[in-house]
ZAMARGU-4260 file (C-alpha; in steps of 0.2 Angstrom, whole numbers, plus 5000, padded with zeros to 4 digits):
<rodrens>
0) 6267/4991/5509 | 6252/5004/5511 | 6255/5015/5503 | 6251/5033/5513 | 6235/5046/5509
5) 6240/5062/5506 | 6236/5073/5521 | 6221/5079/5525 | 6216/5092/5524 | 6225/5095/5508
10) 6234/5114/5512 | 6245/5114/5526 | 6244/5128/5540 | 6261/5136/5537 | 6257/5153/5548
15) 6268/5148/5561 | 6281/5131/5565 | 6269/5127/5580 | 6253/5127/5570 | 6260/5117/5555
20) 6264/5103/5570 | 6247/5106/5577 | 6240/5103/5558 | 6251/5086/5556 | 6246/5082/5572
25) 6227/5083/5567 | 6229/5077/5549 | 6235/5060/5559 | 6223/5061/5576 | 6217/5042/5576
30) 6233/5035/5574 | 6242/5049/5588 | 6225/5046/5599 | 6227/5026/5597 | 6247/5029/5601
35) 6244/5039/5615 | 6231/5025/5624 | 6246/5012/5623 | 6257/5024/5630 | 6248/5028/5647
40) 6242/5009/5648 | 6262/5004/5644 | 6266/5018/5658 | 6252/5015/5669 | 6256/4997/5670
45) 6273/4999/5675 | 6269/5011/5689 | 6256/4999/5697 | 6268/4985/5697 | 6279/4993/5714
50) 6260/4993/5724 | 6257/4974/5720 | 6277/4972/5725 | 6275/4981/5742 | 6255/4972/5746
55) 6266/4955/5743 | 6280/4961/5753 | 6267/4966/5767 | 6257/4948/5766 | 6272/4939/5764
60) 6276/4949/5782 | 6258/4943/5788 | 6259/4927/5780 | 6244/4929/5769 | 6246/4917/5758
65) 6230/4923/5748 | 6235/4939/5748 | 6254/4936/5740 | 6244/4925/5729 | 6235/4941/5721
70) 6248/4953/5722 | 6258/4939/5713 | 6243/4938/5699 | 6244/4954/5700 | 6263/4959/5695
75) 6259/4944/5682 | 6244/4952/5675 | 6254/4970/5672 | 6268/4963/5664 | 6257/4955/5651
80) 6250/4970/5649 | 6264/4979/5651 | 6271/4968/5635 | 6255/4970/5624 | 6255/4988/5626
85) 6272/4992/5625 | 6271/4982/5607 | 6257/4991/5602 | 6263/5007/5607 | 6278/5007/5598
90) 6270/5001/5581 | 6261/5018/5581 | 6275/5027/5585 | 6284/5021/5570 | 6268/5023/5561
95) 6265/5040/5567 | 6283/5043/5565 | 6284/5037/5547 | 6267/5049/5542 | 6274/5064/5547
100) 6288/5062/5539 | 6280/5056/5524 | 6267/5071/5525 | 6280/5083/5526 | 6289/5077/5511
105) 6269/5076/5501 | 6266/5093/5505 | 6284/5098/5501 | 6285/5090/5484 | 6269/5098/5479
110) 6274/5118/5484 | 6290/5112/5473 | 6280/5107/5460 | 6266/5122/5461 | 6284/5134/5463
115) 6289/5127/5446 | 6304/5138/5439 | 6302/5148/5454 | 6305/5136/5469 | 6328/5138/5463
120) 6326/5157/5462 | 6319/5158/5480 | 6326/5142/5492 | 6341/5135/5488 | 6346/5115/5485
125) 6353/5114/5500 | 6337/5118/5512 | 6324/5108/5501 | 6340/5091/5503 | 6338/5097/5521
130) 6320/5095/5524 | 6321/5077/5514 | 6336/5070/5528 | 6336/5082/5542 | 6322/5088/5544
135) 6310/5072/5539 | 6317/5063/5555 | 6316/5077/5567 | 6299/5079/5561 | 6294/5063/5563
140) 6302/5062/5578 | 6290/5075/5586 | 6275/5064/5583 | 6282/5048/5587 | 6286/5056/5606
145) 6269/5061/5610 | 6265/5043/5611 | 6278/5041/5626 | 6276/5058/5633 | 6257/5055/5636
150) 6261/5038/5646 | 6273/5048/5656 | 6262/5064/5662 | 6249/5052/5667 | 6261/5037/5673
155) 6268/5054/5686 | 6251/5058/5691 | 6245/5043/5695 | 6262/5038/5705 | 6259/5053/5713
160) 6242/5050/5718 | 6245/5033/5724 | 6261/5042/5735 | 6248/5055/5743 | 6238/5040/5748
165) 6250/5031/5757 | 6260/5047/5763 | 6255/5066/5761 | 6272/5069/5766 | 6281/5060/5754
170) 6267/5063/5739 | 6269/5083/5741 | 6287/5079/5740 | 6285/5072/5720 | 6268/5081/5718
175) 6281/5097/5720 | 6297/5090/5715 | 6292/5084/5696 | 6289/5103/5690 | 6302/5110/5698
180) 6313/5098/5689 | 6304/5099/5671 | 6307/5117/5673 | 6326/5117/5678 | 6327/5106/5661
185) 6317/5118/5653 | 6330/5131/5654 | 6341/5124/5644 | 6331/5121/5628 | 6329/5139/5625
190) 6350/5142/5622 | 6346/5122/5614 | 6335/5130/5602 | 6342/5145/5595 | 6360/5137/5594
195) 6351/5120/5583 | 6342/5135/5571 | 6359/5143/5568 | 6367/5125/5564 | 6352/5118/5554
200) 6355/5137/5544 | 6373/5134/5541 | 6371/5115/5537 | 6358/5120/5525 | 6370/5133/5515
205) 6385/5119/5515 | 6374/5106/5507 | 6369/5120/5493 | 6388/5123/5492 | 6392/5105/5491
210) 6375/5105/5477 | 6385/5117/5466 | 6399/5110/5466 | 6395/5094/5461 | 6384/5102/5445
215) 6398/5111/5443 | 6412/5101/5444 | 6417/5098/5422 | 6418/5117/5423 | 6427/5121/5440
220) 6440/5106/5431 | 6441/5117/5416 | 6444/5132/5423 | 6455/5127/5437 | 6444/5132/5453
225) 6444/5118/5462 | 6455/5121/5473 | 6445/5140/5477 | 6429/5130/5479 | 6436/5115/5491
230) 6443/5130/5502 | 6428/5137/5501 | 6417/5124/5506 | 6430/5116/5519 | 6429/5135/5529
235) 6409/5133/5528 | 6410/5114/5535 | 6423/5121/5547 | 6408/5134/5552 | 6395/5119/5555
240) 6405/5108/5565 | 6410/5123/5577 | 6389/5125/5578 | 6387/5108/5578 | 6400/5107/5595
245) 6392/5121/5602 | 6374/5112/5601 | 6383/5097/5608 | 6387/5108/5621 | 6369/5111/5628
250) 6364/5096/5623 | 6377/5086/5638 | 6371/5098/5651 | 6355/5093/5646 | 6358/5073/5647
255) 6367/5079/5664 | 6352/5086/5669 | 6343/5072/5665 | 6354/5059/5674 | 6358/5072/5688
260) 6340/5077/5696 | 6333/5063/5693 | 6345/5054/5701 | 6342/5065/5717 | 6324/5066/5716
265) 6325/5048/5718 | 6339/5048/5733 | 6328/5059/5741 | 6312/5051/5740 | 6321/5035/5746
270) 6329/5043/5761 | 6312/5051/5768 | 6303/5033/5763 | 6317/5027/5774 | 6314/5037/5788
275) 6296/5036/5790 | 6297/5017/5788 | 6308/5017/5804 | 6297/5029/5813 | 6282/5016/5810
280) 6273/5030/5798 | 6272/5017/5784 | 6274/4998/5783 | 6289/4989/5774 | 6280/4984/5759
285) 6276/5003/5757 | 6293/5006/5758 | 6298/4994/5745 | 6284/5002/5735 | 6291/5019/5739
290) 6309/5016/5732 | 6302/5007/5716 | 6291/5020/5713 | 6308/5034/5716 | 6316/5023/5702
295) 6301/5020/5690 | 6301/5038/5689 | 6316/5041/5682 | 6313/5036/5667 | 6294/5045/5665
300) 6303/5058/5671 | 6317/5059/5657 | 6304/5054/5645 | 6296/5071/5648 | 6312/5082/5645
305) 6313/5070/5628 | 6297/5077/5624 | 6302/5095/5628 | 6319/5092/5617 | 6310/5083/5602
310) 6296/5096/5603 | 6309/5107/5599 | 6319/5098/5590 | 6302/5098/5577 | 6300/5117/5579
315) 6315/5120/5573 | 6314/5111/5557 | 6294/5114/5553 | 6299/5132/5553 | 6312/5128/5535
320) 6296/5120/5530 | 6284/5134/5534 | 6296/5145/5526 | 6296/5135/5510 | 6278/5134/5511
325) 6275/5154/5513 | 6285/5156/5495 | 6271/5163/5481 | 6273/5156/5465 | 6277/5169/5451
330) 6260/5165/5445 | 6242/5164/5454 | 6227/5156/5446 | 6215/5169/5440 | 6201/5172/5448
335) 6188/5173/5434 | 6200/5163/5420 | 6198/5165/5403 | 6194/5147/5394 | 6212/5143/5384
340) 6208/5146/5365 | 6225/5142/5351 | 6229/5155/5340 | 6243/5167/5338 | 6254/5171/5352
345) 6263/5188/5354 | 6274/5196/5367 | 6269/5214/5367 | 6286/5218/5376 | 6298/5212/5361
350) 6283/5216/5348 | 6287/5196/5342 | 6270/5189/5331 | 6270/5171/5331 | 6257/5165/5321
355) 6249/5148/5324 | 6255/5132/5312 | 6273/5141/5312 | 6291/5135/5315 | 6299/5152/5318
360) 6317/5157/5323 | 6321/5172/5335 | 6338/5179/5334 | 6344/5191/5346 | 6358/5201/5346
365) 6362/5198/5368 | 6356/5179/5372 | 6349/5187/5388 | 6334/5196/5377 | 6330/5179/5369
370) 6329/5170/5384 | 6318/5183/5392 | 6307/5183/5378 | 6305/5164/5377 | 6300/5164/5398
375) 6288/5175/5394 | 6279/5169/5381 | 6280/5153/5389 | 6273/5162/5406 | 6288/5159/5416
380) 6293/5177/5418 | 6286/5187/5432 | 6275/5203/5424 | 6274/5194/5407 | 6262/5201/5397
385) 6261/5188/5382 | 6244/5184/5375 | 6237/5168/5366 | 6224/5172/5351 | 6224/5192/5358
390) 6219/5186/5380 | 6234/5187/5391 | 6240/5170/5395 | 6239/5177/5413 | 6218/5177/5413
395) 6220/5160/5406 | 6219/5143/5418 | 6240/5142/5423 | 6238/5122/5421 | 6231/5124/5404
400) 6245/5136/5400 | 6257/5126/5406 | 6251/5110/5394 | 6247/5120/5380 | 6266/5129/5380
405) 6282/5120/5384 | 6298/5128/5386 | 6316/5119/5384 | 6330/5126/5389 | 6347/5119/5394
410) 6344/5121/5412 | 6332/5108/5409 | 6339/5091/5420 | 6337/5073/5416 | 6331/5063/5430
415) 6337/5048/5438 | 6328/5032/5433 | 6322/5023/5417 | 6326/5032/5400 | 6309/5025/5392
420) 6302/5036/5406 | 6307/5054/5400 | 6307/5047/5380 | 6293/5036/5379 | 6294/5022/5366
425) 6307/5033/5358 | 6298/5038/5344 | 6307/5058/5344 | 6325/5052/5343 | 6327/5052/5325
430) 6322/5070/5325 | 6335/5074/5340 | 6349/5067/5333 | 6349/5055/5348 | 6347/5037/5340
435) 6364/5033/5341 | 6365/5038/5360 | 6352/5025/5364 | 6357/5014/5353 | 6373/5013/5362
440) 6366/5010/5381 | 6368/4991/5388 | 6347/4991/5388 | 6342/5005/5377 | 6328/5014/5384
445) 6325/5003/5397 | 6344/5008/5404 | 6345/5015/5423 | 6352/5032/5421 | 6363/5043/5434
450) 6356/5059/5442 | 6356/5074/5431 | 6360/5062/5417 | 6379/5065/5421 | 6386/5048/5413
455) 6381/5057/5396 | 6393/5072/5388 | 6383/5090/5386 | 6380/5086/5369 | 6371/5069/5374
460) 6362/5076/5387 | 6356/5090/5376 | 6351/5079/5364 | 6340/5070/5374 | 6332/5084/5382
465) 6328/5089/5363 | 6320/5072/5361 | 6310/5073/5377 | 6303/5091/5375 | 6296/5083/5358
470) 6290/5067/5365 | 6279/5078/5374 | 6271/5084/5359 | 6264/5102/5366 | 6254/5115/5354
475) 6268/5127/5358 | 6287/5124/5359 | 6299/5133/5361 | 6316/5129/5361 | 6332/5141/5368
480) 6350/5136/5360 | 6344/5116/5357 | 6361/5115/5347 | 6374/5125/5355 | 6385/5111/5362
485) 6382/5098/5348 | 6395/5096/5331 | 6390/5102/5316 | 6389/5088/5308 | 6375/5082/5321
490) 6367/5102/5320 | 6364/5099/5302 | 6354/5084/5305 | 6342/5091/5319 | 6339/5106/5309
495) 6332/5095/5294 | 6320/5085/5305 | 6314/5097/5318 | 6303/5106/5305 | 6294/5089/5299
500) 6294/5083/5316 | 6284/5100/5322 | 6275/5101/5306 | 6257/5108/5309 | 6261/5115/5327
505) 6271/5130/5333 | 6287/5130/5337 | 6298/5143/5343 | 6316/5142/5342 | 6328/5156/5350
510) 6345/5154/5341 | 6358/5159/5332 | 6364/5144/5323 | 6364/5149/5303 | 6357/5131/5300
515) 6341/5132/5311 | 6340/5148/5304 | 6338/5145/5286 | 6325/5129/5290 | 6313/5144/5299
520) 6297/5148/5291 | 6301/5166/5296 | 6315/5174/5307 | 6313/5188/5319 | 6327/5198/5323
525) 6329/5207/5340 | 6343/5220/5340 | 6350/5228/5355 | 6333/5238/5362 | 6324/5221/5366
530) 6314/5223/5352 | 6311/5215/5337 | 6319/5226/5321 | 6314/5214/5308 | 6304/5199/5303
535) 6308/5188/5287 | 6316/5174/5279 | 6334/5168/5284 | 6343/5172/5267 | 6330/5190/5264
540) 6336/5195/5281 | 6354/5191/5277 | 6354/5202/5262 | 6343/5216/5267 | 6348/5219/5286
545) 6368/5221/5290 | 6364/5220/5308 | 6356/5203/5308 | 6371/5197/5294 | 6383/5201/5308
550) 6375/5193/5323 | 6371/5178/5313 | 6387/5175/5306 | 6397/5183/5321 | 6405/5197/5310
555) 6413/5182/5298 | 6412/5187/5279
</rodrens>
């Protein structure tokens, strides 16, 4: 399989849903422009074949043998190609179909990835599933239509011009008649539109519902909510298929529509063709012609009111794309960046000191205060003013940042796949505790594991995470609870080999386990202000600080 460019040019024109089609449309020109030359030929073709039927009718009337000869070479030669161009036009639609899907997924994947932490705090699950399902075929749909579309404006014209040569009459009659019945179409998309926007909005808050629920389906079990939470989520699927049979609504007046007039249009044209013939105004092979041209454009003519409908169709789902693409990331790369030097790292907000080479504890007394401290000296908090040897980490290149400090909480997610992918040759599991966890899978790393890591229990799963944030091997770790759903037994033994494991590097752990604790170089205790109110060794701050004793050992003698 060929595998896809990424589109080009590289950004996306997110200012509006019609430009970011425009843009897709222009990143993919020579495979469009090559689909939209079948087309007409495919259209074309077909619309020629009723005048070589109606000059072979006429010879065959005059007993021209030569001429039904070429009129019969000449219905033979259009059907070939007819047959080449129809193949050749669908393989670039596919082809132009598959790109834009493909594109849109490229460029979504990389905002998500250039969003980093920020992409769940501003779209929720459920649009970003949407636009990899929904809104990739819809899409994808848009361009695959132009291909079609473009053979049907010309395949009209051209049928028209070969009508007003025969008969003004009956050419004004489609000359006329084919805008007045795009435009009776037309109507309905508007209501078409605004009522597929409000479904494609509810359909993306259901699957964000369904998102949570499934992620949070050990705890809903624990704490008896599932019952609450189907309910919910069976109103809000109650709500989408009431949109949903309200779209369906429009959406059969509109295939009425396209059955109806078309149908008409082509009783019409027949009846006038009809009566002319009889008047002597045009022959009978003309009116043969006539009628297969009235019939051939029923089908350009619905192929239009497709392209209207999938045109919108598209609108509609670039503008979830364009709005994930507007989103800013928390972070922007400085202008005039600051080369990344190590050294010391400090959150002036908390007053924390970590100096470079240490392994250092920070105990807070509310778990909200660490956690904020730890997304900021990692650079993951909006207005974060942590600096790295004395220059805000802000003036500093945000890739290098982002490689030089590594932050691992227990939000963190394993992913579907491989486990040798996410642990390497496995080379941290000792240190995490999680040998035993490996060492008990069918394949060991090589073992295919669920999304989300759910076929492992939270201890496992944090475990691995543990092993995985030190396979990475960053000048800066920081680590927030790396132990709070694991036994103690098991807490003991990651608290002895962590420090060996980091040894020479920095690490930051925000905890309040005695037993990580005591293995710290130095502990900085942050008391109820956000601040830290004192800096020492485990057992010193035990003794000398009452506050720290009873967050530490939770009020326990």
């Amino acid at each position: 399989m060929r595998r896809l460019p990424l589109a080009e040019p590289l950004e996306p024109d997110s200012r509006s849903a019609a430009r970011y089609l425009l843009w897709l449309a222009r990143s993919q020109l020579s495979l469009i422009a090559g689909g939209v030359c079948f087309g007409v030929m495919w259209m074309v073709s077909q619309a020629l074949v009723p005048a070589a039927i109606g000059a072979g009718v006429d010879a065959l009337a005059h007993h021209d043998r030569r001429r039904l000869l070429l009129a019969a070479l000449g219905v033979l030669g259009l059907g070939a190609v007819t047959a080449v161009s129809g193949t050749m036009r669908h393989r670039f639609a596919v082809t132009n179909f598959l790109n834009a899907g493909f594109r849109t997924m490229q460029v979504t994947v990389r905002q998500a990835a250039r969003l980093g932490a920020a992409l769940e705090k501003r779209v929720a699950t459920g649009e970003v599933v949407s636009i990899g399902t929904t809104d990739f075929d819809t899409i994808g749909y848009s361009m695959d239509i132009t291909a079609r579309g473009s053979g049907a404006l010309v395949a009209v014209v051209v049928v028209s011009a070969l009508l007003l040569r025969v008969s003004v009459p009956l050419g004004l009659v489609v000359v006329l008649g084919v805008p007045v019945l795009v435009a009776v179409v037309g109507l309905l998309l508007r209501p078409l539109h605004h009522r597929r926007r409000h479904q494609r909005d509810l359909a993306g808050q259901l699957a964000s519902r369904a998102a949570d629920i499934v992620s949070g389906l050990r705890v809903l079990r624990g704490v008896g909510g599932e019952a609450v939470f189907s309910a919910r989520y069976r109103a809000e699927s109650q709500r989408v298929r009431f949109a949903g049979v309200r779209v369906a609504r429009v959406e059969s007046m509109l295939e009425a529509a396209q059955m109806l007039l078309p149908g008409c249009f082509v009783a019409l044209v027949t009846w006038l063709g009809a009566r002319f013939a009889v008047a002597g105004r045009i022959t009978p092979g003309e009116l043969v012609a006539f009628y297969a041209y009235a019939a051939f454009l029923i089908s350009p003519l619905r192929t239009l009111t497709e392209f209207a409908d999938k045109v919108t169709r598209g609108l509609v789902s670039a503008q979830r794309v364009v709005d994930v693409l507007r989103i800013e990331p928390d972070f922007q790369e400085p202008p005039d960046s600051v080369p990344l030097q190590p050294g010391d790292l400090d959150d002036p907000d908390s007053g924390l000191l970590v100096e470079a080479g240490t392994f250092m504890a920070v105990a807070a007394v509310r778990p909200e205060d660490a956690a904020g401290i730890a997304d900021r000296i990692a650079l993951l908090a909006r207005g974060s003013q942590a600096r790295l040897h004395g220059v805000p980490l802000r003036k500093m290149p945000l890739a290098d940042v982002r490689r030089h400090i590594v932050l691992a909480d227990n939000d963190g997610q394993l992913f579907r796949g491989p486990l040798r992918e996410e642990l390497g040759n496995g080379a941290t599991l000792d240190a995490a505790a999680a040998r035993d966890i490996v060492e008990a899978l069918p394949d060991g790393l090589d073992t295919e594991i669920a999304e989300r890591g759910r076929d492992f229990s939270g201890g496992q799963q944090q475990r691995l995470r543990l092993a995985r944030a030190l396979a990475l091997d960053p000048p800066v770790l920081v680590l927030v609870e790396p132990t709070s759903a694991v036994d103690a037994h098991t807490e003991a033994r990651i608290a002895e080999r962590l420090p060996a494991a980091r040894a020479g590097r920095t690490t930051v752990v925000c905890t309040t386990s005695p037993l990580l604790l005591d293995r710290a170089d130095i502990v900085a205790f942050v008391d109820d202000s956000g601040r830290v109110a004192a800096a020492g060794p485990h057992r010193a701050l035990l003794d000398d600080c009452p506050a720290y004793a009873a967050t530490v050992t939770r009020g326990e003698d």
